[in-house]
C-alpha positions as CSV (number, residue, x, y, z in Angstrom):
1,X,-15.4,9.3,-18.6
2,X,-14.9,5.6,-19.0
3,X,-13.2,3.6,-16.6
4,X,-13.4,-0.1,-15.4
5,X,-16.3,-1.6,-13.9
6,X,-14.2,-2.4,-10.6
7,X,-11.2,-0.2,-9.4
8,X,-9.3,-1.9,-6.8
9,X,-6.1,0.2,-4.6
10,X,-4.3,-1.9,-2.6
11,X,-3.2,0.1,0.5
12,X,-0.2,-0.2,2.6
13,X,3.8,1.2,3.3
14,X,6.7,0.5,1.5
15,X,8.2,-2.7,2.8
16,X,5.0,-3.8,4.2
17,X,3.5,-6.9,1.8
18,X,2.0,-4.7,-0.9
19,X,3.5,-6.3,-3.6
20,X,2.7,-10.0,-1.8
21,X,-1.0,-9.1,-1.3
22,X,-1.1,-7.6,-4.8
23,X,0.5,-10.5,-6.6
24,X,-2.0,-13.5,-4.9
25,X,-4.7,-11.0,-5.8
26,X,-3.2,-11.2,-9.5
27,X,-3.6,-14.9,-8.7
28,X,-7.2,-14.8,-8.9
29,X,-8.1,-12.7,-11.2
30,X,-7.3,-8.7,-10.4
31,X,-6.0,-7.2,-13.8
32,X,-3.1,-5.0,-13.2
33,X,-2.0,-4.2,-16.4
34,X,1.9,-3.2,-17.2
35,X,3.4,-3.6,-13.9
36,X,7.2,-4.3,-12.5
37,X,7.4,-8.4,-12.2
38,X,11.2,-8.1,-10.9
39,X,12.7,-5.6,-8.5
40,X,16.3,-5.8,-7.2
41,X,14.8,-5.4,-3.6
42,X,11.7,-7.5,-3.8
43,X,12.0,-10.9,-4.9
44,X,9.2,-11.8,-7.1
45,X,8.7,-8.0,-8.2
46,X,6.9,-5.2,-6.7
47,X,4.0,-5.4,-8.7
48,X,3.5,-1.7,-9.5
49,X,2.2,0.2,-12.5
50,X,5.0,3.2,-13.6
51,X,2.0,5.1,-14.7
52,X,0.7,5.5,-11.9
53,X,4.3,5.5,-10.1
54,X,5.1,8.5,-12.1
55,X,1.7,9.8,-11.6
56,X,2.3,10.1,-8.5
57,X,5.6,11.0,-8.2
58,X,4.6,14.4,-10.1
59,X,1.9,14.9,-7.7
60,X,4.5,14.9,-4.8
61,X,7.2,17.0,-6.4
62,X,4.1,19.8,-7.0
63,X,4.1,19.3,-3.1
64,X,7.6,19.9,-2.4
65,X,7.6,16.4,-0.7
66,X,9.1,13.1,-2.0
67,X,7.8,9.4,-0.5
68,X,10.5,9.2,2.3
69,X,9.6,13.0,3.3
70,X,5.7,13.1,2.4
71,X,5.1,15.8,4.7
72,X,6.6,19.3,4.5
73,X,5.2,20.2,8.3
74,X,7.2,19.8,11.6
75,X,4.6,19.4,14.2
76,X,3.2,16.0,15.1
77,X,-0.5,17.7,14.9
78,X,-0.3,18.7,11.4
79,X,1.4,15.5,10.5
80,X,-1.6,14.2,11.9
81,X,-4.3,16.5,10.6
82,X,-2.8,18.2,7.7
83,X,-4.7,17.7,4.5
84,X,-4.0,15.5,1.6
85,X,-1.8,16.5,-0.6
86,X,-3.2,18.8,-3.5
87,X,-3.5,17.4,-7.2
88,X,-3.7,19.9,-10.2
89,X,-5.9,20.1,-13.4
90,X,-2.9,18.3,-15.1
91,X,-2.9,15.3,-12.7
92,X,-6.8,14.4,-12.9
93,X,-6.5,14.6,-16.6
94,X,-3.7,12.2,-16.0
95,X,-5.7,9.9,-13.8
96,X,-8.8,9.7,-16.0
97,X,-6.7,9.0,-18.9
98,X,-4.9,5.6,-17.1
99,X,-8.7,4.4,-15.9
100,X,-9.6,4.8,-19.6
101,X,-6.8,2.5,-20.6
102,X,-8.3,-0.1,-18.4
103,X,-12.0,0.4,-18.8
104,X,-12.6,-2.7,-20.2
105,X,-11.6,-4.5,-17.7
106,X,-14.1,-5.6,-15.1
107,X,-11.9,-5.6,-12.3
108,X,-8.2,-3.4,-12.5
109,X,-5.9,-2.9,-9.0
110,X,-3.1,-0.9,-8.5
111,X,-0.7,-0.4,-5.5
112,X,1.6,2.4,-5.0
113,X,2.5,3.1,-1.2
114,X,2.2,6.4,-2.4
115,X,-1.7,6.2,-2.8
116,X,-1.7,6.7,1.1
117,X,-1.1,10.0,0.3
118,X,-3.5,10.6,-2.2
119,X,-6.6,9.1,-1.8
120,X,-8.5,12.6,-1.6
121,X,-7.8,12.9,-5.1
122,X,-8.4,9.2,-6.5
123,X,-11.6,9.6,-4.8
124,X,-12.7,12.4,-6.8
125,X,-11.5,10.8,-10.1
126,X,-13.1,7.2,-8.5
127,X,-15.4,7.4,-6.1
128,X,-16.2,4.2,-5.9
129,X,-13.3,2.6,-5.6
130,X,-12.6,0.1,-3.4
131,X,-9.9,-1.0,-1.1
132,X,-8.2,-3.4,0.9
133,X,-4.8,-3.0,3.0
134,X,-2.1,-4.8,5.0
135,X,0.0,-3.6,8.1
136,X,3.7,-5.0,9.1
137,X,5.7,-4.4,12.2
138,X,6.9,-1.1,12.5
139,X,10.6,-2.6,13.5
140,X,10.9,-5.2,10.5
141,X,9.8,-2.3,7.6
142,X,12.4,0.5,9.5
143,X,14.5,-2.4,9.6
144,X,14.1,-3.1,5.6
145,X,14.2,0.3,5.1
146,X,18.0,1.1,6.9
147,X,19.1,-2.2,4.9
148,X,18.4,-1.0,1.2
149,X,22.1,0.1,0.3
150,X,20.7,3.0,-2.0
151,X,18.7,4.2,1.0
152,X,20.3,3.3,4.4
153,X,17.5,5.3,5.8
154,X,18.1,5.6,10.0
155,X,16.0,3.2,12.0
156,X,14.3,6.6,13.5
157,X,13.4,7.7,9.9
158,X,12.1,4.7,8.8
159,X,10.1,4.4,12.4
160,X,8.7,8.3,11.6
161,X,7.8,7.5,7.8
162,X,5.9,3.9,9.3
163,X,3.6,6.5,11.7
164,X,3.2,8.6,8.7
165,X,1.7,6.1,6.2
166,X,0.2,4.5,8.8
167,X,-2.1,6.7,10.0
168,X,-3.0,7.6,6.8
169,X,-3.9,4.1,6.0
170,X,-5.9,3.8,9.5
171,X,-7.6,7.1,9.1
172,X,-8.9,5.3,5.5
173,X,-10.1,2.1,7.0
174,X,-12.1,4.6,10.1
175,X,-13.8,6.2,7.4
176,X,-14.4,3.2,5.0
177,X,-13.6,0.0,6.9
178,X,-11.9,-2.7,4.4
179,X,-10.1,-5.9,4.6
180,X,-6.9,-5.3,6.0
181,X,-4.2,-8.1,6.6
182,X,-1.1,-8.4,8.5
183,X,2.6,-9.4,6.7
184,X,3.4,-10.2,9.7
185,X,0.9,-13.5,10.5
186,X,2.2,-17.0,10.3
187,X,2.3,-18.4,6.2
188,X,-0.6,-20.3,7.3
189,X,-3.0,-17.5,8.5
190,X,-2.4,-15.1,5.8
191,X,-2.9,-17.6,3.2
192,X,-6.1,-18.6,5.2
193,X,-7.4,-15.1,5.2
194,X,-6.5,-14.1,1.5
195,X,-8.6,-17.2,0.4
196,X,-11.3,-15.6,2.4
197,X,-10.1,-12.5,0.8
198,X,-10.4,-14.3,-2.4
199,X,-13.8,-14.8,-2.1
200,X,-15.1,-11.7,-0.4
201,X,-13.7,-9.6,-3.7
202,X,-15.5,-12.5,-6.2
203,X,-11.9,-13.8,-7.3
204,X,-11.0,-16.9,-8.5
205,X,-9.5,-19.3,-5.7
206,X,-5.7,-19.1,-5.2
207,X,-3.8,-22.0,-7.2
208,X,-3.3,-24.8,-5.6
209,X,0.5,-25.4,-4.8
210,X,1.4,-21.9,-6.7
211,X,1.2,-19.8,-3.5
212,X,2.8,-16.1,-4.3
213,X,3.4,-15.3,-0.3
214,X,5.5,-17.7,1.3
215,X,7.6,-17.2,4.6
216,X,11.0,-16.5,2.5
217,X,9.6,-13.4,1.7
218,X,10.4,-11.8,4.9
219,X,14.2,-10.7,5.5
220,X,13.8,-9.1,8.6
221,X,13.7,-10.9,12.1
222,X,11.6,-8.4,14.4
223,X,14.2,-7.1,17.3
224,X,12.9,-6.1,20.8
225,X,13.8,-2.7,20.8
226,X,11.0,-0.4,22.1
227,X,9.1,1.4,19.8
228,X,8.3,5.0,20.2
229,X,4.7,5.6,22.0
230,X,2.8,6.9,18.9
231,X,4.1,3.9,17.0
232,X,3.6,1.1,19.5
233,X,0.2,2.6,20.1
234,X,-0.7,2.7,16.3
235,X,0.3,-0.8,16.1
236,X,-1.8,-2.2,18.5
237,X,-5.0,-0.7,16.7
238,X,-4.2,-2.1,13.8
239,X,-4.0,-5.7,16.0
240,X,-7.1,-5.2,17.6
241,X,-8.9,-5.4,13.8
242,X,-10.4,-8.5,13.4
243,X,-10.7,-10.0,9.2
């Protein structure tokens, strides 16, 4: 099976600074192929290949669940321990087929919040793929999430869905530890840490004056409501990672 030299899945939740980390990646050199560069809810685009969107999509229908329900299970323990969700013949076939459309490429990303989801399977079609990932506060992305008119998604929901992804992104990085950045640093930090980023991954350096993350890029101003244990608790293992 041919397939690039490199595969790189950026990790993270909807509304969390995927598409920011995966457009400065773009910046020095990741090749993304056909991906969205505009997005009515995402300024400069959100950076994702529909391939892989609809790849994905499929996968999750099979499952009976959809990205804002991605579990079909009602207890918090097999939220927690329930296994990935299961891909078919069809949907390898369909994965090996988009790596052979990049396979001359020495280095090709992708980001899909979805992934979080998936990564059994990618693993089995990849295995060496690589990863890195970003975390925001759980407040500003359920906050994001309630203020997209199409979704209006209640701050609870949105709170749920951030543990969800969350601790599948977390459970990743215990069993493969990976760079993993936070939207929510100042603009001078994060763009500190992707240049180290930059150079970790043996991309180019980040053009000077062209930055692709600046502050505008957050809508959201953090409120002080409490967050629910599981969340706040989540969150402050994530802080405690040091990149």
């Amino acid at each position: 099976m041919r397939q690039p030299e490199r595969i790189l899945c950026v990790l993270g939740m909807h509304r969390s600074g995927t598409s920011c980390l995966t457009g400065s990646l773009q910046q020095g050199g990741l090749f993304l192929g056909k991906h969205h560069t505009w997005n009515e809810y995402n300024r400069k685009g959100n950076r994702e290949n529909q391939d892989i969107v609809d790849l994905h999509e499929n996968i999750f229908k099979a499952n009976g669940v959809s990205w804002h329900y991605p579990v079909r299970c009602s207890s918090w323990y097999e939220r927690l321990f329930k296994p990935q969700l299961k891909w078919r013949n069809s949907d390898y076939e369909q994965a090996r087929k988009i790596l052979d459309d990049y396979a001359d490429q020495p280095i090709w990303g992708f980001k899909d919040p979805r992934a979080l989801m998936l990564l059994d399977g990618w693993l089995k079609v990849a295995p060496h793929m690589e990863f890195v990932g970003i975390y925001r506060h759980p407040m500003a992305v359920a906050q994001s999430l309630h203020n997209r008119e199409a979704l209006k998604l209640e701050i609870a929901h949105g709170l749920e869905l951030w543990l969800q992804y969350n601790t599948a992104l977390f459970r990743q990085f215990r069993k493969t530890p990976f760079p993993l950045l936070s939207f929510d640093w100042s603009e001078e930090k994060f763009h500190d840490k992707l240049e180290q980023l930059h150079k970790q991954l043996g991309l180019a350096a980040l053009p000077e004056g062209q930055r692709f993350y600046t502050a505008e890029l957050h809508n959201e101003k953090i409120t002080t409501a409490a967050l629910p244990p599981k969340v706040q608790a989540l969150y402050e293992k994530f802080q405690e990672i040091e990149y």
